[in-house]
C-alpha positions in Angstrom: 100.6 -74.9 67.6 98.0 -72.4 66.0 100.2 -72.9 62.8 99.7 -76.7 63.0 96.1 -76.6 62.9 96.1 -73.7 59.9 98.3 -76.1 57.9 95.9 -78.8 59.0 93.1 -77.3 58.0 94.4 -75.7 54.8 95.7 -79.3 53.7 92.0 -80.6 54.6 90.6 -77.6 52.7 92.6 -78.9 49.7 91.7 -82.8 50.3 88.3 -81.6 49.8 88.6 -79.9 46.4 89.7 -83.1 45.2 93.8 -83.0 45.4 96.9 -81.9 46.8 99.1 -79.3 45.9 102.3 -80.4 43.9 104.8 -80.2 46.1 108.5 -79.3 44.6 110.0 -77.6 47.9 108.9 -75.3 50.8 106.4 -72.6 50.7 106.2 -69.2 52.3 103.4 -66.7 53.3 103.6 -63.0 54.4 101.7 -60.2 55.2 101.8 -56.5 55.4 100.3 -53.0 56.1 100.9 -49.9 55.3 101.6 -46.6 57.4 103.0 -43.0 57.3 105.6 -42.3 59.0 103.7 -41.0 61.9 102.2 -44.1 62.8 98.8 -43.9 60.8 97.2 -46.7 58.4 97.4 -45.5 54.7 95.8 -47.6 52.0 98.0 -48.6 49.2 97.1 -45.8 47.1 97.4 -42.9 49.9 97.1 -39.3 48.9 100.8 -39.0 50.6 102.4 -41.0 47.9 103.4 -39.2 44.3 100.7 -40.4 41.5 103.8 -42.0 39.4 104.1 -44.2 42.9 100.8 -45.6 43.9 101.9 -49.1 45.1 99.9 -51.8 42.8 101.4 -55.0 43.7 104.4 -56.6 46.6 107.0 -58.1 45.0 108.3 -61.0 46.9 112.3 -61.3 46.6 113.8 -64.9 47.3 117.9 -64.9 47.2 119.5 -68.1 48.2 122.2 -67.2 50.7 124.9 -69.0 48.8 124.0 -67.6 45.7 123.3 -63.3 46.4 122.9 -62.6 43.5 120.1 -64.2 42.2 116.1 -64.0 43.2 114.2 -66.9 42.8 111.0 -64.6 41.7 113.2 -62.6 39.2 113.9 -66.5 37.6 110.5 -67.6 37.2 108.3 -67.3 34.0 105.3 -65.6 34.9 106.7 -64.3 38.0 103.4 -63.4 38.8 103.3 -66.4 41.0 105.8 -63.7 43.3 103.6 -60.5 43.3 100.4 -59.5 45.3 98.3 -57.3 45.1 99.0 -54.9 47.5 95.4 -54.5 48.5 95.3 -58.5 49.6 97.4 -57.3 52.4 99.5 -60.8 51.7 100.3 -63.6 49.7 101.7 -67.0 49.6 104.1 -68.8 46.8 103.6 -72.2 45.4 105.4 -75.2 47.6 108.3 -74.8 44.4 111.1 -73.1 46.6 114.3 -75.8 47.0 115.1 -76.5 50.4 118.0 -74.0 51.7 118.3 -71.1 53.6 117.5 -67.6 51.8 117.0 -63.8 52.1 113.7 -62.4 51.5 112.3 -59.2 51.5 109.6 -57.3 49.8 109.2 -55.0 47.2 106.7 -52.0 45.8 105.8 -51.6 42.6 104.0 -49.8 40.4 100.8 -50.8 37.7 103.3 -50.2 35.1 105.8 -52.7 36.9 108.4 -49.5 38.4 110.0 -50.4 41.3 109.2 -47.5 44.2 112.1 -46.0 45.2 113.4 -45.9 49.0 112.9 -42.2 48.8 109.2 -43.1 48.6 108.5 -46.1 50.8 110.7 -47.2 53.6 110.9 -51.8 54.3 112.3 -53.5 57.1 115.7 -55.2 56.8 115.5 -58.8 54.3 114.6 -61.7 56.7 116.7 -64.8 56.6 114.8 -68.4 56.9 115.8 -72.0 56.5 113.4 -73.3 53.8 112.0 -77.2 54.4 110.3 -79.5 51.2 106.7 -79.5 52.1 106.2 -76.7 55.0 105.0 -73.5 55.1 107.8 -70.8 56.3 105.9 -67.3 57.8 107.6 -64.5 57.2 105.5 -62.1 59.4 103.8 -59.2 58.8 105.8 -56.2 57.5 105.6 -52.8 57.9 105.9 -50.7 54.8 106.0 -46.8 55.7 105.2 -44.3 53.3 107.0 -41.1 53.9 105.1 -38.2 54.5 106.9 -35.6 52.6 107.1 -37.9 49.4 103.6 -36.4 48.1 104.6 -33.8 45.6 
């Protein structure tokens, strides 16, 4: 019900700036934070990862289940539109994603664009969701854990 009234009040919010989003498919949203492996909040840049992996932005990754080998955000030209700064502690895509169902997951990378290896930073499983033209699908909040002996 509390998602109702966000969506409500976000479509209002848009109203109100004088249109509507184009809408071309679903959307999705997602959040994160960031902690060591013992359980304590670490900002983005924490002294516990390796200079050469201080995470600048979240990458989202969108593979349609009857299609594993692509991502959705890997296809799209900027695919800015699929990368947060990690500091936002979320982000949400444009309503552009086709209906379908699809695998999506997260990942850390670099200012120079490097993707953080799983040596460094340690994501949940991908999640699988049933996209729908014109909703918003939540993905949750994820927890990415920075491993305490990956500081050099």
């Amino acid at each position: 019900m509390a998602r109702l009234y966000i969506g409500v009040a976000l479509g209002l919010a848009v109203v109100g700036l004088g249109g509507c989003p184009e809408i071309n498919g679903g959307a999705v949203e997602v959040a994160w934070v960031l902690r060591t492996a013992d359980n304590n909040s670490t900002p983005c840049d924490s002294e516990w990862l390796p200079p050469e992996y201080k995470i600048d932005r979240i990458r989202l990754r969108i593979t349609p289940e009857d299609d594993p080998g692509m991502d959705l955000c890997a296809s799209v030209n900027p695919p800015s539109i699929c990368e947060f700064s990690c500091e936002a502690g979320g982000g949400s895509t444009a309503f552009d994603i086709p209906a379908g169902s699809y695998s999506f997951d997260l990942v850390p990378i670099t200012a120079d664009g490097s993707v953080i290896p799983v040596s460094v930073v340690v994501l949940p499983a991908p999640l699988r969701r049933t996209i729908v033209e014109g909703d918003i699908t939540d993905l949750g909040i994820w927890q990415i854990v920075v491993l305490n002996d990956a500081s050099p």
